[in-house]
C-alpha positions as CSV (number, residue, x, y, z in Angstrom):
1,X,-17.9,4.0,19.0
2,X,-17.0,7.3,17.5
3,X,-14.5,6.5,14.4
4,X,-16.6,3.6,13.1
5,X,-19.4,3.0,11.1
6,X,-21.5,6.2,10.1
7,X,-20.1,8.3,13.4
8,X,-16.9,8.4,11.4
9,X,-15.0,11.6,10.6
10,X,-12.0,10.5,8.0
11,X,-9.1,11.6,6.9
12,X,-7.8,9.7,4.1
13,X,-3.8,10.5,2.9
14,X,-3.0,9.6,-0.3
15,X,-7.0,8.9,-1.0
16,X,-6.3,9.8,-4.8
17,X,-3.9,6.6,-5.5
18,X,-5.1,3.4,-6.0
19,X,-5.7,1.4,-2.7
20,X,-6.4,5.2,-1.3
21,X,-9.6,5.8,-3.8
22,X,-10.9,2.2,-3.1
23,X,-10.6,3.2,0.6
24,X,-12.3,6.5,-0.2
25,X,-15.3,4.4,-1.7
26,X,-15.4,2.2,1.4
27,X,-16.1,4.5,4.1
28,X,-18.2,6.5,1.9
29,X,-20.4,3.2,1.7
30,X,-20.3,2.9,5.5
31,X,-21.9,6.5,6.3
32,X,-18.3,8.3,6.8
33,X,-17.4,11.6,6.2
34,X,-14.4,11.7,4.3
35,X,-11.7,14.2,3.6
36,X,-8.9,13.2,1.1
37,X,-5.7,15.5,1.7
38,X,-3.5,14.4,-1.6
39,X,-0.5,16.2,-3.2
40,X,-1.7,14.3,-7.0
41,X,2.5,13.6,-7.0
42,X,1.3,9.9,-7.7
43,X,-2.6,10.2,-7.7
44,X,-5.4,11.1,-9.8
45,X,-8.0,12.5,-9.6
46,X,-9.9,10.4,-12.2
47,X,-9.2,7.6,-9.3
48,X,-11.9,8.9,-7.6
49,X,-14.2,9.4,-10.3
50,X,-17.9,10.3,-9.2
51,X,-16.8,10.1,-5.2
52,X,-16.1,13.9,-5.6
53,X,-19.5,14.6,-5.9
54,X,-20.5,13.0,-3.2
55,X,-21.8,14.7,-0.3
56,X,-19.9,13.9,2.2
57,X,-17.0,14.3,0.5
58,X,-14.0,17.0,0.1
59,X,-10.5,17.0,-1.2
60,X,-7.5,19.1,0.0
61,X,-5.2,19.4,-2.4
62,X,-2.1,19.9,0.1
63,X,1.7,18.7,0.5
64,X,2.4,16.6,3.8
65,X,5.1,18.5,3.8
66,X,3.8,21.2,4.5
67,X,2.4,21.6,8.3
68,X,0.9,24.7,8.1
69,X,-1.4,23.2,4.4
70,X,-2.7,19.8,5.9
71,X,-3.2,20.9,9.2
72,X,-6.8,22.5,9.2
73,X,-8.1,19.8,7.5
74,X,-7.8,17.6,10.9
75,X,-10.4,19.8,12.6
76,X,-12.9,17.5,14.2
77,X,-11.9,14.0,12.7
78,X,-12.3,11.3,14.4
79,X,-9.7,9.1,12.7
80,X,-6.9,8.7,10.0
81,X,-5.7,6.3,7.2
82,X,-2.5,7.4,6.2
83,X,-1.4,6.1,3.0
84,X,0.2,8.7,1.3
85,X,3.9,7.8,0.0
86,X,6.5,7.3,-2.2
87,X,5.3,4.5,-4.6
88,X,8.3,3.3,-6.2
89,X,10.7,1.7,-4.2
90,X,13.4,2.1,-6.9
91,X,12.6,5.9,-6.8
92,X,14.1,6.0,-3.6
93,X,17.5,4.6,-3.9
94,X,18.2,7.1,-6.9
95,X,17.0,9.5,-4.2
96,X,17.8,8.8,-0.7
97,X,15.9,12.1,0.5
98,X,12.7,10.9,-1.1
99,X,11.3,8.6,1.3
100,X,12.8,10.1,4.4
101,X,10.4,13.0,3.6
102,X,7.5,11.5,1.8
103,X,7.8,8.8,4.3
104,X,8.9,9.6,7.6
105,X,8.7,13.0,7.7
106,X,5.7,13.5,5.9
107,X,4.6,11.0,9.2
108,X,5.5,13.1,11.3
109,X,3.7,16.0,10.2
110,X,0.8,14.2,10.1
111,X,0.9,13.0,13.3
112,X,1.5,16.3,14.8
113,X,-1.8,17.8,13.0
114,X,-3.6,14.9,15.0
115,X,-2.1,15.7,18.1
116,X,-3.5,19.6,17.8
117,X,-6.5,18.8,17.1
118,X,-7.1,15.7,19.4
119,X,-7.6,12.7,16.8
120,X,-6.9,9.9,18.3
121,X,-7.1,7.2,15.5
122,X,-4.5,6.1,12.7
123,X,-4.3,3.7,10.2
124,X,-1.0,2.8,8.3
125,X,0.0,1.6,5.2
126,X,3.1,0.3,5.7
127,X,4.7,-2.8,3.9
128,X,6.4,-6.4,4.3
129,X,9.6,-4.9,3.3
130,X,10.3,-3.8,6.8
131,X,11.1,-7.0,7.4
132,X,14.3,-6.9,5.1
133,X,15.6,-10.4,4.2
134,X,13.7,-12.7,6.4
135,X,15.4,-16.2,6.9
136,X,11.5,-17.8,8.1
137,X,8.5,-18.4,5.9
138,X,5.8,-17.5,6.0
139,X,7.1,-14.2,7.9
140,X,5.3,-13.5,10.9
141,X,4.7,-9.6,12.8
142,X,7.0,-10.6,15.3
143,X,9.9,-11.1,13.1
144,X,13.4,-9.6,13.9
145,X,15.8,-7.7,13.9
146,X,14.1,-5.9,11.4
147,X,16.9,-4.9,9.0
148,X,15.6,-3.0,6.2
149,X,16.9,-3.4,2.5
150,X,16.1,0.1,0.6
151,X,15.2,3.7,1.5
152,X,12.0,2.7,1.2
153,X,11.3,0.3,4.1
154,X,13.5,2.3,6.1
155,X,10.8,4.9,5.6
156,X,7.9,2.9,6.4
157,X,9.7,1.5,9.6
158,X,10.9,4.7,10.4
159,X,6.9,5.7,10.2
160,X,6.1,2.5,12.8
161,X,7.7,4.0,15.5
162,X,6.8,7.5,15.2
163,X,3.3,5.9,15.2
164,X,4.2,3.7,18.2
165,X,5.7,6.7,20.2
166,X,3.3,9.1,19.4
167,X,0.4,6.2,20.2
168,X,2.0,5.4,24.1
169,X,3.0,9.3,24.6
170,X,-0.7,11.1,24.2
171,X,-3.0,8.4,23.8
172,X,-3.7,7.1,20.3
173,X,-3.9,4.3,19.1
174,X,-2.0,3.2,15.7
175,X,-2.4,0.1,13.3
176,X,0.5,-0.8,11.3
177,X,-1.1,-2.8,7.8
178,X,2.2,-4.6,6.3
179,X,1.1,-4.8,3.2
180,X,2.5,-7.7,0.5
181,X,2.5,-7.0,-2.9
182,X,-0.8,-4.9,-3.8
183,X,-2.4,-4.7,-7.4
184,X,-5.3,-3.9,-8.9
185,X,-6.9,-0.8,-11.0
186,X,-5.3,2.2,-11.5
187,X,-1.4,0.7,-11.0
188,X,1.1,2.9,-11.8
189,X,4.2,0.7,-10.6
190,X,5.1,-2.4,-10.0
191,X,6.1,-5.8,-12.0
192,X,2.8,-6.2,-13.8
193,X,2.5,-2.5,-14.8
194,X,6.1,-2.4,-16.0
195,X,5.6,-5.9,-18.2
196,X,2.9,-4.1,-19.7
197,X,5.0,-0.9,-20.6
198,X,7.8,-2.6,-22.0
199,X,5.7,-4.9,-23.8
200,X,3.9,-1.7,-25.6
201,X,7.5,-0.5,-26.0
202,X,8.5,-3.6,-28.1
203,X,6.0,-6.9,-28.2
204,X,8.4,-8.8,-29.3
205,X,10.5,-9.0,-26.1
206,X,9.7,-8.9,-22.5
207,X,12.7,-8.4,-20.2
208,X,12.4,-9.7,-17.1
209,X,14.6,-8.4,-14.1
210,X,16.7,-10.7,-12.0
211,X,16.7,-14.5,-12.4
212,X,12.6,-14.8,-12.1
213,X,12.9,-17.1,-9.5
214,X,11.6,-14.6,-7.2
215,X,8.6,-15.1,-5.6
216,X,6.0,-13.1,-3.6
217,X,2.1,-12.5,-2.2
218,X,0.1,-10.6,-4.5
219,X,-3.2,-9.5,-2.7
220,X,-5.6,-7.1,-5.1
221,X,-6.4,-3.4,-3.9
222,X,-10.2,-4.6,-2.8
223,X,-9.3,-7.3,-0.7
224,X,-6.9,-5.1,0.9
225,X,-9.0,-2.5,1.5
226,X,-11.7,-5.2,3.3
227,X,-8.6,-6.4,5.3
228,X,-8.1,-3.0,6.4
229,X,-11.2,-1.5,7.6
230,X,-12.3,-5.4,9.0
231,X,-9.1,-5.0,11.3
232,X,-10.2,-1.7,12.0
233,X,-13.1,-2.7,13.7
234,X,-11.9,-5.3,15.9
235,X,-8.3,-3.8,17.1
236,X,-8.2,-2.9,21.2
237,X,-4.9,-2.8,21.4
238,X,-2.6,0.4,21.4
239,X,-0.5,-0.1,18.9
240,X,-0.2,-3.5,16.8
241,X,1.0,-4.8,13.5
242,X,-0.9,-6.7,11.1
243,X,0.0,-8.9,8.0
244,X,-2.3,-8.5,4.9
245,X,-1.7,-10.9,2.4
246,X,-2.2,-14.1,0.7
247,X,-1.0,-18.1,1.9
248,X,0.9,-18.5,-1.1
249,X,3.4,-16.6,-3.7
250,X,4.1,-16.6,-7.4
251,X,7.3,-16.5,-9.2
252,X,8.2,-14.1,-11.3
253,X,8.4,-16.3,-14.0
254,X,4.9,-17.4,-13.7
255,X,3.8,-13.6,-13.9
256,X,6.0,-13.1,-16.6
257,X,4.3,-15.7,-19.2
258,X,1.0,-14.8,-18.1
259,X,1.7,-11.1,-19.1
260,X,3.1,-12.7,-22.4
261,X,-0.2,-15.0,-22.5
262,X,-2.2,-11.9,-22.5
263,X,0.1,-10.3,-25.3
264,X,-0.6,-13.5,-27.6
265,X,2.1,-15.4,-26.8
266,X,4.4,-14.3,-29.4
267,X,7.0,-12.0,-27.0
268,X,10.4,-13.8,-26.0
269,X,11.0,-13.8,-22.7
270,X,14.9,-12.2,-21.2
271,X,15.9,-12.6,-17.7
272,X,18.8,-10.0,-16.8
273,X,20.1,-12.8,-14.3
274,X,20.9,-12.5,-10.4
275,X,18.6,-13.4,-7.2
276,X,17.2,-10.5,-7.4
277,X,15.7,-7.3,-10.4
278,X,17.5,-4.0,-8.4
279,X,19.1,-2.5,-5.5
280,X,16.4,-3.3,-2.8
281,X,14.5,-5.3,-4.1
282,X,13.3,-8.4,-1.4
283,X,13.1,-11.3,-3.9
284,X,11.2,-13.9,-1.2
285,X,8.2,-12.6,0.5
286,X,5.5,-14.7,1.9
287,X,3.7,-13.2,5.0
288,X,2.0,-15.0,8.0
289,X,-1.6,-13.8,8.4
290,X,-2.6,-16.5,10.9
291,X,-3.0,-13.2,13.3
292,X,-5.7,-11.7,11.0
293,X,-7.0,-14.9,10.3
294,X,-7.7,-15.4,14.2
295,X,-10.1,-12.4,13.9
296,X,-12.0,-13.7,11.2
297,X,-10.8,-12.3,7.7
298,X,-8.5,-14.0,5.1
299,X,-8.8,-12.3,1.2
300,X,-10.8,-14.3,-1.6
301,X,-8.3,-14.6,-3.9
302,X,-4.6,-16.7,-4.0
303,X,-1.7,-14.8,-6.0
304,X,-2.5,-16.2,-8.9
305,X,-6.0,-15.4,-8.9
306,X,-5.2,-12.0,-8.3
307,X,-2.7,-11.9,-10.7
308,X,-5.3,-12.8,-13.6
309,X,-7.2,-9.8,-12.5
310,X,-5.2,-8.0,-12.4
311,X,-4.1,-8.4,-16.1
312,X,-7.3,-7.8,-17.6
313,X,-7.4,-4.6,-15.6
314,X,-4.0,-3.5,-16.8
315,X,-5.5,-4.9,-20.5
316,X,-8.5,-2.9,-20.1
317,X,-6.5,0.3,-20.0
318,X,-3.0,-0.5,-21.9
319,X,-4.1,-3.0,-24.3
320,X,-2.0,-6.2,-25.0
């Protein structure tokens, strides 16, 4: 089928962050042709490292934003992974606008550069925070009211239903990756990466946000990516959600001692107090991936496994 395997014709949004380079590397492996249309607001180029020499790829330095930048680049593709974004969640409620246009609107335009030129194929990042404060655990797609908790999810939901309408009005077909926690090489965010600053800031004190009884799935950047594109294969359906994450969750606690650990042990540990670290924040995630899991792929690593990793990858470039 055209969109898979070595007939593929990709266009990869965000392809310069994190996940987005990993992905990049994937469906270069698989025979794809890949273009990477990146604003480098959050990604790097380095990210990429060699894959921009290679000969069936091509970057597009553009703005989502910007219709009339990103469009040509749709010409002839067979399919899209759009994970561009707004990393930071906290970003967002210091800006409201941000993720309405990085997220939703930025969406939009992207949609509506498929629709000229015919692609039919999307693949989204979007995150377990749509599903605001869940009262059941392990959190399953079919969850509701989804009531989101911070400009953020708002934007990714926001970005479900475009997807969905677009997908049922002219014909495409939209996957909807609700991503837990995501780590890995190349962070720039997140719990782990900020342990690591402050500890570089002072080693002899870690402060830890909220009460560190909070608790979520950590799934590493390569098993997400494998998740994505082995979902991506198999999917029939119009338009359908997908958990990607782990069976279990680590307190923040737990994280924050093992950052410590890695720091030689020495740093007190501070926690700020309250159920959860800032303004939406979701302190309790665990998601249900028995639907994935029913198709045949589950990630190799538990939270804590890919927590560890993820610390000597943050070592390897900060330091303890």
């Amino acid at each position: 089928m055209a969109g898979k395997g070595d007939a593929a014709r990709a266009v990869v949004t965000g392809g310069a962050g994190a996940i987005g380079s990993l992905l990049v590397g994937s469906l270069l492996r698989s025979g794809a042709e890949v273009t990477v249309v990146d604003n480098l607001s959050s990604g790097r180029l380095e990210n990429l490292g060699e894959l921009r020499h290679h000969p069936r790829f091509r970057f597009v330095e553009a703005d989502l934003l910007r219709p009339e930048m990103i469009r040509p680049s749709f010409e002839g593709a067979t399919e899209v992974w759009h994970l561009a974004a707004n990393p930071d969640i906290r970003r967002g409620t210091e800006d409201p606008r941000l993720d309405l246009e990085q997220g939703t609107l930025a969406t939009f335009h992207v949609l509506e550069a498929m629709r000229a030129h015919g692609v039919k194929r999307i693949r989204f990042s979007s995150s377990s925070v749509v599903y605001g404060f869940p009262e059941k655990f392990p959190t399953p797609e079919d969850y509701g009211p989804l009531l989101p908790q911070s400009q953020y999810a708002a934007g990714k939901l926001g970005s479900e239903a475009l997807i969905s309408a677009f997908a049922h009005s002219y014909g495409m077909q939209g996957i909807l990756y609700r991503f837990a926690n995501i780590i890995g090489p190349g962070m720039t965010h997140g719990v782990l990466y900020d342990f690591f600053m402050k500890l570089k800031r002072d080693p002899r004190r870690l402060e830890v946000l909220g009460d560190g009884r909070q608790a979520k799935g950590y799934l590493l950047a390569d098993d997400c990516v494998e998740g994505m594109r082995f979902v991506a294969d198999r999917m029939t359906a119009p338009v359908d959600a997908f958990n990607l994450g782990p069976v279990d969750r680590i307190p923040v606690s737990e994280i924050a001692k093992k950052v410590v650990e890695a720091h030689g042990g020495t740093a007190r540990i501070e926690y700020t107090g309250g159920e959860r670290g800032w303004v939406g924040d979701v302190p309790q995630q665990l998601l249900a991936t028995e639907k994935v899991r029913a198709l045949g792929w589950s990630p190799r690593h538990t939270s804590a496994e890919a927590v560890d990793r993820a610390i000597r990858y943050l070592a390897d470039e900060f330091g303890p």
